[in-house]
ROVO-233262 format. One line per 3 residues: their letters; for each residue z, y, x of N, C-alpha, C. Coordinates in steps of 0.001 Angstrom, whole numbers, always signed. Each point is the difference from the previous one (the first is absolute). Layout:
a = Z Y X Z Y X Z Y X  ...
! end
This chain:
xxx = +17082 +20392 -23809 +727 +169 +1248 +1033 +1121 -103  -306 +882 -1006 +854 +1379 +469 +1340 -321 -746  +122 -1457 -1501 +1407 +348 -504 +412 -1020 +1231
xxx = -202 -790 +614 +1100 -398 +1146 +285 +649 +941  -784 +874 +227 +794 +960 +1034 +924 +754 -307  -159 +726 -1589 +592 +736 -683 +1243 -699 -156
xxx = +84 -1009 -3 +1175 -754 -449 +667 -351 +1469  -533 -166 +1367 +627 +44 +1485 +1224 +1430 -145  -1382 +958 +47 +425 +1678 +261 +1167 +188 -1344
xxx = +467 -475 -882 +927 +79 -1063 +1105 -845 +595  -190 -1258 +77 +1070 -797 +342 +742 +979 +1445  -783 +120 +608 +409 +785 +1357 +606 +1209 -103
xxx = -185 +699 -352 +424 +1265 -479 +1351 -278 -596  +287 -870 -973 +1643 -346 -1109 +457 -630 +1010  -459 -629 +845 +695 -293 +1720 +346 +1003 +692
xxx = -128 +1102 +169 +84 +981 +941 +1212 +1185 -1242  -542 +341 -1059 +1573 +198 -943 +756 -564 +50  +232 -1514 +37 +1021 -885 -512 +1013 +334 +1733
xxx = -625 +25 +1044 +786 +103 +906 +206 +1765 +98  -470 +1004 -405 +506 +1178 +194 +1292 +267 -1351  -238 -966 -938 +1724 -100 -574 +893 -559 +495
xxx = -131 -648 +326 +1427 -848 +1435 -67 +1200 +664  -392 +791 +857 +102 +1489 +626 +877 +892 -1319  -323 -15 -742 +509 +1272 -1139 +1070 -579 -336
xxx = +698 -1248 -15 +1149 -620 -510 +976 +1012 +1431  -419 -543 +258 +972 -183 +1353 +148 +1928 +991  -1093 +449 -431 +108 +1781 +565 -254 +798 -779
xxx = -433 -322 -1307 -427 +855 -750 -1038 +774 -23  -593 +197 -1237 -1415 +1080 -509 +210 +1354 -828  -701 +696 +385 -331 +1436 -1194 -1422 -293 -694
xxx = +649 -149 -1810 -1511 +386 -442 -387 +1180 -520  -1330 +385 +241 -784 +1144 -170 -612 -234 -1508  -89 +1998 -137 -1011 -1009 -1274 -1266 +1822 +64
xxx = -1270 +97 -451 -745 +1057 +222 -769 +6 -1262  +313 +712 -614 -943 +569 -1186 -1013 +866 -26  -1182 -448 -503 -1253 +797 +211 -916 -331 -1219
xxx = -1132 +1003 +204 -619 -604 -1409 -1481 -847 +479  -841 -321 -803 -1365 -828 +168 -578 +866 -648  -1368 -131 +427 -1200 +713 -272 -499 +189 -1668
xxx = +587 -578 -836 +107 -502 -1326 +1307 +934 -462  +1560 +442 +1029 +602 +1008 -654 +1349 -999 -787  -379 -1156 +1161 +1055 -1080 -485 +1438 +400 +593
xxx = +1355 -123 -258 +700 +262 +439 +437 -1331 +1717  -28 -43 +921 +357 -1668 +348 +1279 +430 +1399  +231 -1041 +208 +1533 -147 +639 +0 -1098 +723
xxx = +73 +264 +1336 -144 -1335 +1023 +1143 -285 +432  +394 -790 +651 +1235 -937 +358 -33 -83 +1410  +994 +134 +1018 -27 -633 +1078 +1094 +2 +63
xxx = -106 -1443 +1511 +1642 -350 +637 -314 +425 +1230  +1396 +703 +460 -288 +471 +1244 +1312 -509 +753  -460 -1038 +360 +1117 -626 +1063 +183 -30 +1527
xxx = +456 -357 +946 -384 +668 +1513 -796 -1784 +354  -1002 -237 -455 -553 -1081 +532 -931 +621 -769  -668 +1302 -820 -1093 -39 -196 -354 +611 -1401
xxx = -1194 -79 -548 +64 +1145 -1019 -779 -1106 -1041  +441 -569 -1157 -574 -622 -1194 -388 +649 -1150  -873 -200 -488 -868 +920 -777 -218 -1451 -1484
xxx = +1503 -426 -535 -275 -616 -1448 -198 +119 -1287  -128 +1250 -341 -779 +279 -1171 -616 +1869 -102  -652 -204 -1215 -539 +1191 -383 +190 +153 -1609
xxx = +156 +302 -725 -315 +709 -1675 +254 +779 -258  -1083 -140 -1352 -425 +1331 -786 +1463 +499 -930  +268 +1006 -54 +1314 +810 -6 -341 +1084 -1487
xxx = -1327 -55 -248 -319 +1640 -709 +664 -267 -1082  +499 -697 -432 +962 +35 -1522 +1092 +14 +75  +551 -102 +1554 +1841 +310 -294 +73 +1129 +515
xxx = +1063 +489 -279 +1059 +1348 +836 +236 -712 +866  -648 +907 +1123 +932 -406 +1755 +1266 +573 +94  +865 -711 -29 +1233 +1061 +175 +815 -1591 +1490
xxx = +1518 +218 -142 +641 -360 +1307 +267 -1249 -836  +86 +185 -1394 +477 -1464 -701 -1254 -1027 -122  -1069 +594 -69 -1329 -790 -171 -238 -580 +1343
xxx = +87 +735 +1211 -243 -879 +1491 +711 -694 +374  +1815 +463 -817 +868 -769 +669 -268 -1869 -776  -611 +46 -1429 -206 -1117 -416 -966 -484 +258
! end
């Protein structure tokens, strides 16, 4: 029972992005990004879009092997 739900709550969700990019086309977003470490001493680096319809949270990775610098976030 739980992968069909899993698979409702997924489909639904890329429904609810797919229309907050038609919002970001059209007014535009700021993305964020927050570096911190894990309990392990991992380097990691999260991602967000911050558009005025709302706050998306599409990725996270592990970072501890590059230089953070303005050229590494900007790519």
């Amino acid at each position: 029972m739980r992968v069909p739900i899993l698979d409702e709550v997924v489909t639904n969700i890329r429904s609810v992005i797919d229309d907050q990019r038609k919002i970001w086309r059209k007014k535009g977003y700021n993305i964020l990004s927050d570096g911190w470490k894990d309990r392990s001493g991992r380097d990691l680096l999260n991602f967000l879009v911050s558009p005025l319809g709302g706050l998306i949270f599409p990725n996270s990775m592990d970072t501890s092997k590059n230089k953070k610098n303005g050229d590494y976030l900007f790519n």
